[in-house]
PAVEXSE-152871 format. One record per atom (N, C-alpha, C): x negated, y negated, z negated; atom name; residue number from 1; residue in three letters. Coordinates in pm, 1 decimal, always signed. Each point is the difference from the previous one (the first is absolute). Example, Ala and Ser with C-alpha at 12.3 -4.5 7.8 and 13.67 -1.06 7.14 Angstrom:
<sites>
((-1319.0; +569.0; -780.0); N; 1; ALA)
((+89.0; -119.0; +0.0); CA; 1; ALA)
((-90.0; -120.0; +0.0); C; 1; ALA)
((+35.0; -105.0; +72.0); N; 2; SER)
((-82.0; -119.0; -6.0); CA; 2; SER)
((+77.0; -109.0; -73.0); C; 2; SER)
</sites>
This chain:
<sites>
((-11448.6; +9067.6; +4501.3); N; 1; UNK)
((+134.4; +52.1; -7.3); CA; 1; UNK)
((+13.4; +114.7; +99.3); C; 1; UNK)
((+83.5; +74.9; +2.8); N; 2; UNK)
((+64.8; +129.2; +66.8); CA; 2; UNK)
((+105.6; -19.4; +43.4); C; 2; UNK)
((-25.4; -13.4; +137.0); N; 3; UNK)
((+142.3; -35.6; +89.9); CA; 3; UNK)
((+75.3; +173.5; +28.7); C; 3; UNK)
((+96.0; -48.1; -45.8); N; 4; UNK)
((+66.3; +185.0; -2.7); CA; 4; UNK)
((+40.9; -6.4; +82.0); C; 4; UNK)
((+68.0; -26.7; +108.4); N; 5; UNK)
((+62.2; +4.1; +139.8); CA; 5; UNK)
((+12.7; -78.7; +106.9); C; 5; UNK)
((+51.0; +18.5; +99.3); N; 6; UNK)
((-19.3; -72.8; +72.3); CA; 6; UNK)
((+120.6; -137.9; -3.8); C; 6; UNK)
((+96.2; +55.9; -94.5); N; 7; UNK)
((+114.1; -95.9; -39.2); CA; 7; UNK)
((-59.1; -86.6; -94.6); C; 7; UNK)
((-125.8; +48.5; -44.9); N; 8; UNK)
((-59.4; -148.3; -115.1); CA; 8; UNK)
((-75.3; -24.8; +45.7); C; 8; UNK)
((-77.3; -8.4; +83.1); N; 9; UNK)
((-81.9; -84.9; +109.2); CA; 9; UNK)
((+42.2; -55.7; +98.7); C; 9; UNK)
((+159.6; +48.4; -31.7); N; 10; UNK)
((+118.5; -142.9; +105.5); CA; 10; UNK)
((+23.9; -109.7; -95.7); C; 10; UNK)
((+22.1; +43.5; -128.8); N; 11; UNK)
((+12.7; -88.6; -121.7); CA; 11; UNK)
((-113.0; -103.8; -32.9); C; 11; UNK)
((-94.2; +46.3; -11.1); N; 12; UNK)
((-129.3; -60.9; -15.8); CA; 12; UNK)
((-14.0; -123.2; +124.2); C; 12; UNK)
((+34.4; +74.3; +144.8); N; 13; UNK)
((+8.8; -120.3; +105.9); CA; 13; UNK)
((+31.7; -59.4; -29.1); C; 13; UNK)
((+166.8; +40.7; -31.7); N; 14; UNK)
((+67.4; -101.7; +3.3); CA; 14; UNK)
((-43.3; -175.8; -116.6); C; 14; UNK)
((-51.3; +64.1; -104.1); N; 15; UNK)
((-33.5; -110.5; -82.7); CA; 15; UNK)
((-141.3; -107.0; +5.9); C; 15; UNK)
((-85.3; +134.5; +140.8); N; 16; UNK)
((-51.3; -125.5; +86.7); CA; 16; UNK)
((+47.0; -101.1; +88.5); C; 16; UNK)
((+8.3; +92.5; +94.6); N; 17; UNK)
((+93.0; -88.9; +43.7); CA; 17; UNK)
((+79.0; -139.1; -34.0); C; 17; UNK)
((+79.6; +15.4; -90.7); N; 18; UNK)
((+43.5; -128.1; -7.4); CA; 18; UNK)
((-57.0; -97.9; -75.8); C; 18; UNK)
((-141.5; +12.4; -18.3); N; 19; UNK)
((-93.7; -95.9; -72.6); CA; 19; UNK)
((-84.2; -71.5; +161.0); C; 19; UNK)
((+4.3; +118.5; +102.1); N; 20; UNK)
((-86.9; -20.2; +132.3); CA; 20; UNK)
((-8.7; -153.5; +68.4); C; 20; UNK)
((-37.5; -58.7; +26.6); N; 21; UNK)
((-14.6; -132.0; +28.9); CA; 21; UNK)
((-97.6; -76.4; +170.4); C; 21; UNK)
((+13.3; -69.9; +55.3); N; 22; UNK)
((-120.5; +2.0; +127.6); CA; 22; UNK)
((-90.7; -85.0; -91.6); C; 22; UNK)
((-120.6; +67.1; +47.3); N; 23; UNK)
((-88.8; -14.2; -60.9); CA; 23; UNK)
((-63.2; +80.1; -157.3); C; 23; UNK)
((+50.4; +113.4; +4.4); N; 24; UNK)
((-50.0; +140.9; -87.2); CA; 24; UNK)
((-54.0; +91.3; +95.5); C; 24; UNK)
((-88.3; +125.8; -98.6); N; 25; UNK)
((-48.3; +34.0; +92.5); CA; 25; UNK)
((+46.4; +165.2; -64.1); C; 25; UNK)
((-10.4; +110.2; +41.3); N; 26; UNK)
((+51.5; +100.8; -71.2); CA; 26; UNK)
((-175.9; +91.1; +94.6); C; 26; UNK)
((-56.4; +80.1; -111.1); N; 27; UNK)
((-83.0; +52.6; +25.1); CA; 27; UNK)
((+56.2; +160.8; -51.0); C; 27; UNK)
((-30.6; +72.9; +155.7); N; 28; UNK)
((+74.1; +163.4; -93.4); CA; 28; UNK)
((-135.3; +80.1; +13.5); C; 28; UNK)
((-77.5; +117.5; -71.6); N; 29; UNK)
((-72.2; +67.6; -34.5); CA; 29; UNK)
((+2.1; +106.0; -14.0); C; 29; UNK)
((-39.0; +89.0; +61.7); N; 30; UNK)
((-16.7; +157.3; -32.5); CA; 30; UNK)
((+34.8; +62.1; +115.5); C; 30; UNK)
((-42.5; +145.1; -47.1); N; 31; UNK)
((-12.6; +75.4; +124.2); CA; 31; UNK)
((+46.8; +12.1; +96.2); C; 31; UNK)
((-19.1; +108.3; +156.2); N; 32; UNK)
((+136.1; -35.6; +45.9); CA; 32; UNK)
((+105.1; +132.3; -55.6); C; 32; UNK)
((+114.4; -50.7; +74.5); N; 33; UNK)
((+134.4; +74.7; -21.5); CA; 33; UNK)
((+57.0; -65.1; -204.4); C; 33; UNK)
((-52.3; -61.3; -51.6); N; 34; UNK)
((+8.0; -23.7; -119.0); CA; 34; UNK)
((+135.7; -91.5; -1.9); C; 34; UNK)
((+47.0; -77.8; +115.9); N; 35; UNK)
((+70.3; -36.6; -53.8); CA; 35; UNK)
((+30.6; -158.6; +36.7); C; 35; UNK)
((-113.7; -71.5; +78.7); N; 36; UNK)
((+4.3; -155.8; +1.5); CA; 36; UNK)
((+116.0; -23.3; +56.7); C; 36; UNK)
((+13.0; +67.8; +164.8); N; 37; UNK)
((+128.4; -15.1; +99.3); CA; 37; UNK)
((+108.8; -17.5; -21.3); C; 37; UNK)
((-3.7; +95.8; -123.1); N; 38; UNK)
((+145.1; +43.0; -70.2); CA; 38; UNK)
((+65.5; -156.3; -91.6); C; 38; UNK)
((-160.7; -41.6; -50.6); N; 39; UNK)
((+19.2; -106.8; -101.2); CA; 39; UNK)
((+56.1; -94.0; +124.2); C; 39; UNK)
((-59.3; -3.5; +86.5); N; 40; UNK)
((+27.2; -141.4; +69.8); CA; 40; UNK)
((+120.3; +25.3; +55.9); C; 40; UNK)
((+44.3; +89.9; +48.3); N; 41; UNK)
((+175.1; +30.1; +50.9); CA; 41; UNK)
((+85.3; -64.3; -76.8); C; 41; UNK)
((-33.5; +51.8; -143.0); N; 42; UNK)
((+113.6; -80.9; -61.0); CA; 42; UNK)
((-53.2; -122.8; -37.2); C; 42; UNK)
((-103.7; -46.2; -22.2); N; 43; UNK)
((-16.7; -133.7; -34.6); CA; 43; UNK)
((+111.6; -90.8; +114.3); C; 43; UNK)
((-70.0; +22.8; +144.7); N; 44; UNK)
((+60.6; -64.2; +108.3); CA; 44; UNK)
((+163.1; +48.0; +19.0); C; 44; UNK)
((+15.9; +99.1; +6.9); N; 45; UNK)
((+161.6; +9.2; -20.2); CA; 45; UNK)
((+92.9; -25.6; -167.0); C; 45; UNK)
((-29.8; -54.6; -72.0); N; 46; UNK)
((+24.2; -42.8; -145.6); CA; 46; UNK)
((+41.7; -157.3; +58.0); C; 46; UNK)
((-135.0; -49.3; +23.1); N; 47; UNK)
((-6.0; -169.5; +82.8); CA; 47; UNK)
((+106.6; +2.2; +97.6); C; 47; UNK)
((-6.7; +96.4; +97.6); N; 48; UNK)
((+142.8; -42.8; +71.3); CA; 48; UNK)
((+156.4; +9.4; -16.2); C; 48; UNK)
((-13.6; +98.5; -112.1); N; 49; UNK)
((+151.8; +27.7; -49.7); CA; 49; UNK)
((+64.6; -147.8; -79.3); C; 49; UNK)
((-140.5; -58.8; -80.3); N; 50; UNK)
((-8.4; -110.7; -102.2); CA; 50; UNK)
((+87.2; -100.2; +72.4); C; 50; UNK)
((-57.2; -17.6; +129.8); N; 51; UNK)
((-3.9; -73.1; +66.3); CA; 51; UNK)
((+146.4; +1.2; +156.9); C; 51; UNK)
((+117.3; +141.5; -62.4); N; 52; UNK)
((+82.4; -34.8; +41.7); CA; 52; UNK)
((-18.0; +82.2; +214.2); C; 52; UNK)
((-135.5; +43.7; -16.1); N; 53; UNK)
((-32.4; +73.2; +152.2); CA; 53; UNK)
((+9.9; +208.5; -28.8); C; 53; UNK)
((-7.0; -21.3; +110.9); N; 54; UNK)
((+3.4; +170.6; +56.8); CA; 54; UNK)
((-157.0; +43.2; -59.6); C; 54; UNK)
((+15.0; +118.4; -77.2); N; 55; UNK)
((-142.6; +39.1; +11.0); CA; 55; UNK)
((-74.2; +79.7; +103.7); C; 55; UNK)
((-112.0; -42.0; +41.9); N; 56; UNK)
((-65.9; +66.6; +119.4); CA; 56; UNK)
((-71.1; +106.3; -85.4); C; 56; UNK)
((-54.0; +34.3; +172.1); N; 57; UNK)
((-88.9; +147.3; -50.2); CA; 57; UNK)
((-142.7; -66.7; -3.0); C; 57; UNK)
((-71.6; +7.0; -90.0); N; 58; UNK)
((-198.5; -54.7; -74.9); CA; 58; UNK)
((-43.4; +126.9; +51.8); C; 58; UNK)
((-91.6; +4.0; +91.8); N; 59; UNK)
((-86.0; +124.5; +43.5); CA; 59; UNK)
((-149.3; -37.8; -38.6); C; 59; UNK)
((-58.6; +96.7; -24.2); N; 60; UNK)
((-206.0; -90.6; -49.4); CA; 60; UNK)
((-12.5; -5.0; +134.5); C; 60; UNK)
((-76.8; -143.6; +22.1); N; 61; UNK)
((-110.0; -22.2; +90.9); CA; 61; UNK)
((-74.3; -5.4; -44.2); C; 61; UNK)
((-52.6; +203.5; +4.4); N; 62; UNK)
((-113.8; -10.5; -5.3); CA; 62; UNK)
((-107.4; -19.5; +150.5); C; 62; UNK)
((+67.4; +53.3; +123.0); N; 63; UNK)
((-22.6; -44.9; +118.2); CA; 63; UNK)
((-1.5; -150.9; +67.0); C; 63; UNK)
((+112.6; -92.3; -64.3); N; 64; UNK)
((-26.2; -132.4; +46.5); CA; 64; UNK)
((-35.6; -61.8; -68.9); C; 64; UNK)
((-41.1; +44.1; -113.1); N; 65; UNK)
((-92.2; -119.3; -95.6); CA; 65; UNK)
((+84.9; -89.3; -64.7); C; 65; UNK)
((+139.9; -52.4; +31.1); N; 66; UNK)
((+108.7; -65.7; -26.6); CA; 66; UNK)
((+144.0; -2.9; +37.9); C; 66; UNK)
((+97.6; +19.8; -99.4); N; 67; UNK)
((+136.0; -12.0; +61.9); CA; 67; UNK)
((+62.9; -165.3; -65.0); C; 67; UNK)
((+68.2; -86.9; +81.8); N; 68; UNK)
((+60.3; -109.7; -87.2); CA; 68; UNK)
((+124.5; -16.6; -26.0); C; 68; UNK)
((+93.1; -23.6; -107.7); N; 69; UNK)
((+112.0; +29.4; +7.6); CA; 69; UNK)
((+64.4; -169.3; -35.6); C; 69; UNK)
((+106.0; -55.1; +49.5); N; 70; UNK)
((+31.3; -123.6; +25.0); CA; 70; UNK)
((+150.0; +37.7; -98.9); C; 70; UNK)
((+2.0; -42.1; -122.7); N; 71; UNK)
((+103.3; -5.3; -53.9); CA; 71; UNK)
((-7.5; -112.0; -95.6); C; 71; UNK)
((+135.9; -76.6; +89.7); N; 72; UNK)
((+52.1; -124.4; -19.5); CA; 72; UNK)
((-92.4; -99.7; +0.2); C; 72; UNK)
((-57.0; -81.4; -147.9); N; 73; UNK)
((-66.0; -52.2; -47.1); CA; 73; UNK)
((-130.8; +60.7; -34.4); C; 73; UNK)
((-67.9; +154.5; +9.7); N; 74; UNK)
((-56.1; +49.6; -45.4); CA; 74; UNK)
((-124.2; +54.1; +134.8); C; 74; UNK)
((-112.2; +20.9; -16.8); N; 75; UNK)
((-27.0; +78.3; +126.6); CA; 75; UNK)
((-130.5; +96.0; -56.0); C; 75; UNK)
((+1.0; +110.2; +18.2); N; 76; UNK)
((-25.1; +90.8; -49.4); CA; 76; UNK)
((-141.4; +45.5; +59.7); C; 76; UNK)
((-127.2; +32.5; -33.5); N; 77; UNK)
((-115.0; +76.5; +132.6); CA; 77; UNK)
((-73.3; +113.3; -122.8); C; 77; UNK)
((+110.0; +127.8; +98.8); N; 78; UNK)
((-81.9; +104.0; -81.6); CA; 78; UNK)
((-79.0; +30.1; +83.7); C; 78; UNK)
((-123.8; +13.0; -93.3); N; 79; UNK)
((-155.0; +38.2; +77.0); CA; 79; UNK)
((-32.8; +151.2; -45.9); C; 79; UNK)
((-52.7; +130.4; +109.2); N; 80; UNK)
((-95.9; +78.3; -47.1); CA; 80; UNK)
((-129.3; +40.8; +22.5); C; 80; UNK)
((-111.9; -54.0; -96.0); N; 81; UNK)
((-95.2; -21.1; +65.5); CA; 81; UNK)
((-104.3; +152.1; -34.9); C; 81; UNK)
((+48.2; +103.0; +19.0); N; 82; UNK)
((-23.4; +118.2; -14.4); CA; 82; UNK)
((-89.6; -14.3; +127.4); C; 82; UNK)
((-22.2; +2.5; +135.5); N; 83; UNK)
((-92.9; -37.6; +97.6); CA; 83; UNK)
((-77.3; -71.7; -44.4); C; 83; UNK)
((-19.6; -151.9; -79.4); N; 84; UNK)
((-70.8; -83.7; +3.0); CA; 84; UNK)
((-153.7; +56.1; -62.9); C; 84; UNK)
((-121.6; -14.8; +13.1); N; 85; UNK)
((-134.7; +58.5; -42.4); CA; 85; UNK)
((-60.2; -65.8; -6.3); C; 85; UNK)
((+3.4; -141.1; +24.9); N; 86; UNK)
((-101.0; -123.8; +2.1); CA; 86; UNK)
((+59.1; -127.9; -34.7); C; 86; UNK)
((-23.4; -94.7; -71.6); N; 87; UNK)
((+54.8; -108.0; -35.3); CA; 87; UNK)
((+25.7; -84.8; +108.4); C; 87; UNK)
((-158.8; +33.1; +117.7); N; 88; UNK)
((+41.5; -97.3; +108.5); CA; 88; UNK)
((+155.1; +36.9; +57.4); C; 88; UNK)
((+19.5; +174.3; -7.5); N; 89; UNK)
((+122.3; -38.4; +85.2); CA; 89; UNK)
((+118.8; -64.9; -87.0); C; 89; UNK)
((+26.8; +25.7; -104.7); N; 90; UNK)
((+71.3; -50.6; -85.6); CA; 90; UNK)
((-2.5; -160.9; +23.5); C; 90; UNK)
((-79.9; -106.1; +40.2); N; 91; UNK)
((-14.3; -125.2; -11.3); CA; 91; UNK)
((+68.8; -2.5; +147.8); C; 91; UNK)
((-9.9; +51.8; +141.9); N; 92; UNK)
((+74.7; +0.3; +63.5); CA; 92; UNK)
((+116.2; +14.7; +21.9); C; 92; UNK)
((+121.0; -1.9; -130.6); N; 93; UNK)
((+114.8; +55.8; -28.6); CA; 93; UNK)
((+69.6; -138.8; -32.1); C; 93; UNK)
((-81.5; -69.1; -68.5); N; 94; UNK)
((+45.3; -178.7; -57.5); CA; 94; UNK)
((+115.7; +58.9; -48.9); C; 94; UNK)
((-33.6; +124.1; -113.7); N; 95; UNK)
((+142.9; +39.6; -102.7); CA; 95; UNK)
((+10.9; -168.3; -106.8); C; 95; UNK)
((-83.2; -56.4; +12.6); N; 96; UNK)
((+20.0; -111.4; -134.5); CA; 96; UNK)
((+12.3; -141.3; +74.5); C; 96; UNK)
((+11.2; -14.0; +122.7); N; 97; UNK)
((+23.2; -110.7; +89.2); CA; 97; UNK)
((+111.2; -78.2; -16.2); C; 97; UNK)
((+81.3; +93.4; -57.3); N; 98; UNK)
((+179.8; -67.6; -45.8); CA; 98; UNK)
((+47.1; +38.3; -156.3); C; 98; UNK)
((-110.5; -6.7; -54.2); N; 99; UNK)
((+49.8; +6.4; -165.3); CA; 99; UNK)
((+131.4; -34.2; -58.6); C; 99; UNK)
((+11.4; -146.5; -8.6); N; 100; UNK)
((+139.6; -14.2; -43.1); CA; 100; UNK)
((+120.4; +41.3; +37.0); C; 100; UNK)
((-1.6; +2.0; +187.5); N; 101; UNK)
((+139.4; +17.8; +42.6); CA; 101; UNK)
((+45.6; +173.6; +59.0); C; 101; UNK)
((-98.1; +104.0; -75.5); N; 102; UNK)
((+44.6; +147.3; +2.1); CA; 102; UNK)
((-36.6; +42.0; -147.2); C; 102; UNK)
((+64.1; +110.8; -5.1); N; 103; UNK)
((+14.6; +73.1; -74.4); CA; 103; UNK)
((-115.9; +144.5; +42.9); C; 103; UNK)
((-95.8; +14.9; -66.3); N; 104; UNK)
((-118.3; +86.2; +79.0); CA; 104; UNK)
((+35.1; +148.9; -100.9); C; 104; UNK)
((+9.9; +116.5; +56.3); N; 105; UNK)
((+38.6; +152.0; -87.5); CA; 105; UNK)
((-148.4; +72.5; +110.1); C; 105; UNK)
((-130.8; +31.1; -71.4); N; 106; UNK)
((-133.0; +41.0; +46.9); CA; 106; UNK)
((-20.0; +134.0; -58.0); C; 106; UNK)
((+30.5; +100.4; +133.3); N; 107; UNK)
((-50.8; +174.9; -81.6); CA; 107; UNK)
((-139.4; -35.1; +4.9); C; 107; UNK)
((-92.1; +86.2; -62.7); N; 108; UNK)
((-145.4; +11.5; +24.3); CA; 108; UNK)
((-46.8; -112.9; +16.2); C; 108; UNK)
((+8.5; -129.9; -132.1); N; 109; UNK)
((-106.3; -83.8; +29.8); CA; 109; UNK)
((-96.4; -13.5; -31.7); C; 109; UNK)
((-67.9; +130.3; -34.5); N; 110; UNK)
((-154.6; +5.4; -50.5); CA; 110; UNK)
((-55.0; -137.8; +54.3); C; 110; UNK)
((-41.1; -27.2; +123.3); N; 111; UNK)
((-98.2; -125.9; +62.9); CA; 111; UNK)
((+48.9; -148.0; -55.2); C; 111; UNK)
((+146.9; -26.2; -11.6); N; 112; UNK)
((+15.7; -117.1; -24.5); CA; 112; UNK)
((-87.6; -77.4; -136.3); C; 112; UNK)
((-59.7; -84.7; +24.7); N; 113; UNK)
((-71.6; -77.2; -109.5); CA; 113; UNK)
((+77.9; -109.9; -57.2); C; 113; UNK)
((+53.4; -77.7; +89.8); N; 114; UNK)
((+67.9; -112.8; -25.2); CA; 114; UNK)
((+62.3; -6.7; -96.6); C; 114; UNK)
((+0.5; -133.5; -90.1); N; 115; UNK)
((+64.4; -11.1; -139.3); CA; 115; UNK)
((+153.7; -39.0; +39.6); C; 115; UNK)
((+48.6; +44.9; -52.5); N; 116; UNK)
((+133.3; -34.8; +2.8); CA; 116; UNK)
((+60.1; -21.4; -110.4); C; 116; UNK)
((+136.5; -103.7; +37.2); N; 117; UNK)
((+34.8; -81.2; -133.1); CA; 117; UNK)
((+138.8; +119.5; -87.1); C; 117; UNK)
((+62.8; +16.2; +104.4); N; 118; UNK)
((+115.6; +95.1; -58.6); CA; 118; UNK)
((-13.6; +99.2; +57.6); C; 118; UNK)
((-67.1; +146.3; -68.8); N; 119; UNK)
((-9.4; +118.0; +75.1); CA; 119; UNK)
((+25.9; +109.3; -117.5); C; 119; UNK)
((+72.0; +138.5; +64.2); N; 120; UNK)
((+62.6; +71.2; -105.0); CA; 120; UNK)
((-36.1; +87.9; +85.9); C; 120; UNK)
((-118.9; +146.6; -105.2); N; 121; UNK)
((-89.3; +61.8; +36.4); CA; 121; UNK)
((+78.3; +128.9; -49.1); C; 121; UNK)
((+55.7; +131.0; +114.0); N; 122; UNK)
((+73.8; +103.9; -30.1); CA; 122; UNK)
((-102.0; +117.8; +2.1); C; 122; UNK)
((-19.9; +104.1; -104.5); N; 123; UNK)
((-88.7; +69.6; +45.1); CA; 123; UNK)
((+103.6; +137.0; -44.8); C; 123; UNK)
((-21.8; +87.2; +105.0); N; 124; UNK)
((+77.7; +95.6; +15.1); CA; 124; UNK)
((-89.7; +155.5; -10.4); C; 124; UNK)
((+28.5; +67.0; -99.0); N; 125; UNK)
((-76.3; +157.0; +15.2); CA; 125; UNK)
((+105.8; +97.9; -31.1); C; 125; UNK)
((-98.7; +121.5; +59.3); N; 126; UNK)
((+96.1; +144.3; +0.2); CA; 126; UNK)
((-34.9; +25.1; -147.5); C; 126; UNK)
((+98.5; +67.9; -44.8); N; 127; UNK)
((+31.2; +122.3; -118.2); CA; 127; UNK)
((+41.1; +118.5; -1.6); C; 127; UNK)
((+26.9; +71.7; -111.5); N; 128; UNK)
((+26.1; +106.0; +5.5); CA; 128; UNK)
((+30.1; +61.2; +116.6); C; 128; UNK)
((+151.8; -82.5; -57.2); N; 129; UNK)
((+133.6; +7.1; +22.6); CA; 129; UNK)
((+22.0; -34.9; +154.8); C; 129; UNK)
((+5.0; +69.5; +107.0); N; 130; UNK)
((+20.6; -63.8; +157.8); CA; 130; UNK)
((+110.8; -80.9; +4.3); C; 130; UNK)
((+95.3; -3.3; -71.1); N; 131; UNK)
((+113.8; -157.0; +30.3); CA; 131; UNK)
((-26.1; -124.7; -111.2); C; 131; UNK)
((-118.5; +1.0; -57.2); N; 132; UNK)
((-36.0; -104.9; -127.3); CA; 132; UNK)
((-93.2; -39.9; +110.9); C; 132; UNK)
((-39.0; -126.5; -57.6); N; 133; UNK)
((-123.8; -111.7; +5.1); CA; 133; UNK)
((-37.9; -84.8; -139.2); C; 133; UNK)
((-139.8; -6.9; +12.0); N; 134; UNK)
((-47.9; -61.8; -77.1); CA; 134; UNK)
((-4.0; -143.0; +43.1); C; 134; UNK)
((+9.2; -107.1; -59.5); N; 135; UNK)
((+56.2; -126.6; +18.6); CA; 135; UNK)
((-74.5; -108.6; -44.0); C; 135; UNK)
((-94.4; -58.3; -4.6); N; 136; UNK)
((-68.5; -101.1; -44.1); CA; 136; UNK)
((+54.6; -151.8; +52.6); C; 136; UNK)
((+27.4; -111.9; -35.6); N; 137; UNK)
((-27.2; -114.0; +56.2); CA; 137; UNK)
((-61.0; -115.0; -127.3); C; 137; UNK)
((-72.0; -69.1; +96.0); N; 138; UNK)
((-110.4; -145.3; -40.3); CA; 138; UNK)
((+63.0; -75.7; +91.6); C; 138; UNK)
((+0.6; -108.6; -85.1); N; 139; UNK)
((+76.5; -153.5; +99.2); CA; 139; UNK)
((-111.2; -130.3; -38.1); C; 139; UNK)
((-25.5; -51.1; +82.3); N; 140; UNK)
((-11.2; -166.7; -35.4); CA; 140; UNK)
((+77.4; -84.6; +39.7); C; 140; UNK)
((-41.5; -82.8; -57.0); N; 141; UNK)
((+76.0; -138.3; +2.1); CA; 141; UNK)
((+166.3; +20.7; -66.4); C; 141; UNK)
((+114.0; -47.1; +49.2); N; 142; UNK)
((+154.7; +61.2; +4.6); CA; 142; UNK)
((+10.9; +146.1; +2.7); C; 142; UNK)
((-82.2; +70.7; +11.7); N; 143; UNK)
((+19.8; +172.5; -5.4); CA; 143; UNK)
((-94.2; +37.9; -113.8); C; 143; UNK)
((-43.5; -140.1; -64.3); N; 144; UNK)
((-96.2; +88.6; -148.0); CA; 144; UNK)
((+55.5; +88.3; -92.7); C; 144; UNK)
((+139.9; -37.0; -42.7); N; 145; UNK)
((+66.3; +97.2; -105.9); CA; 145; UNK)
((+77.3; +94.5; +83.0); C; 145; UNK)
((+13.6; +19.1; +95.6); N; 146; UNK)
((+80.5; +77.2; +106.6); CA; 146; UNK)
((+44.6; +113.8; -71.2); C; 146; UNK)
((-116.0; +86.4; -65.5); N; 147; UNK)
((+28.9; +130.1; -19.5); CA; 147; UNK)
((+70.8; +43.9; -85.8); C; 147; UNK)
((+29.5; -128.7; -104.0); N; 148; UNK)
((+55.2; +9.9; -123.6); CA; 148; UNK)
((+187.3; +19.6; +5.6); C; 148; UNK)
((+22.9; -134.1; +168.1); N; 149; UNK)
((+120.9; +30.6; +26.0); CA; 149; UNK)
((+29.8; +119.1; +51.9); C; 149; UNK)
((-65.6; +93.9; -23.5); N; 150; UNK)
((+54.5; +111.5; +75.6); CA; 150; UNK)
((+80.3; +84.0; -84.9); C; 150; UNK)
</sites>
């Protein structure tokens, strides 16, 4: 699909979002500047509006490797593993140590191997067009038909 703006890739959040659950995993893909940050802003501010809170400001850690966001019932660990180059360091991260009780949103997870039960795979490319994106998603488990609701 062809995300035409940045107002339908708030739309598109938004209808993640409220499927998002602890214990999903959201995998984003593609280059940089393409676009993941943007996805995860509103994913995480969508969840907090849902949810009746102030929306904060989502910055990439791509420097701390992780930001966590504590809303309500929900707890959030966006990861960017744009630094990461080795699996060993990746296994030092214990991103999968708390499966059920977060909600995991992973830029650049080339290294991750781990099977996972509910994971919804975003792959993001440039076009032409500098305010379009090209839009791919693959889901398993609860995110298998994902793309269809879109």
């Amino acid at each position: 699909m062809i995300v035409k703006s940045l107002e339908h890739l708030k739309q598109i959040s938004k209808k993640i979002s409220q499927k998002l659950k602890n214990g999903d995993c959201v995998f984003l893909i593609g280059e940089i500047g393409v676009g993941k940050t943007t996805l995860t802003r509103h994913l995480i501010n969508n969840i907090q509006s849902q949810k009746g809170l102030k929306e904060t400001e989502v910055l990439s850690p791509t420097f701390n490797l992780l930001y966590e966001y504590e809303i309500k019932d929900l707890k959030i660990m966006h990861y960017d593993l744009y630094r990461i180059k080795k699996t060993e360091e990746l296994e030092h991260l214990g991103i999968f140590s708390e499966n059920e009780k977060t909600i995991k949103i992973v830029e650049w997870p080339d290294l991750i191997k781990t099977p996972l039960t509910n994971k919804l795979e975003v792959h993001l490319e440039y076009v032409k067009n500098d305010n379009e994106r090209k839009m791919n998603i693959h889901g398993l488990g609860k995110w298998k038909n994902f793309e269809n609701e879109i």
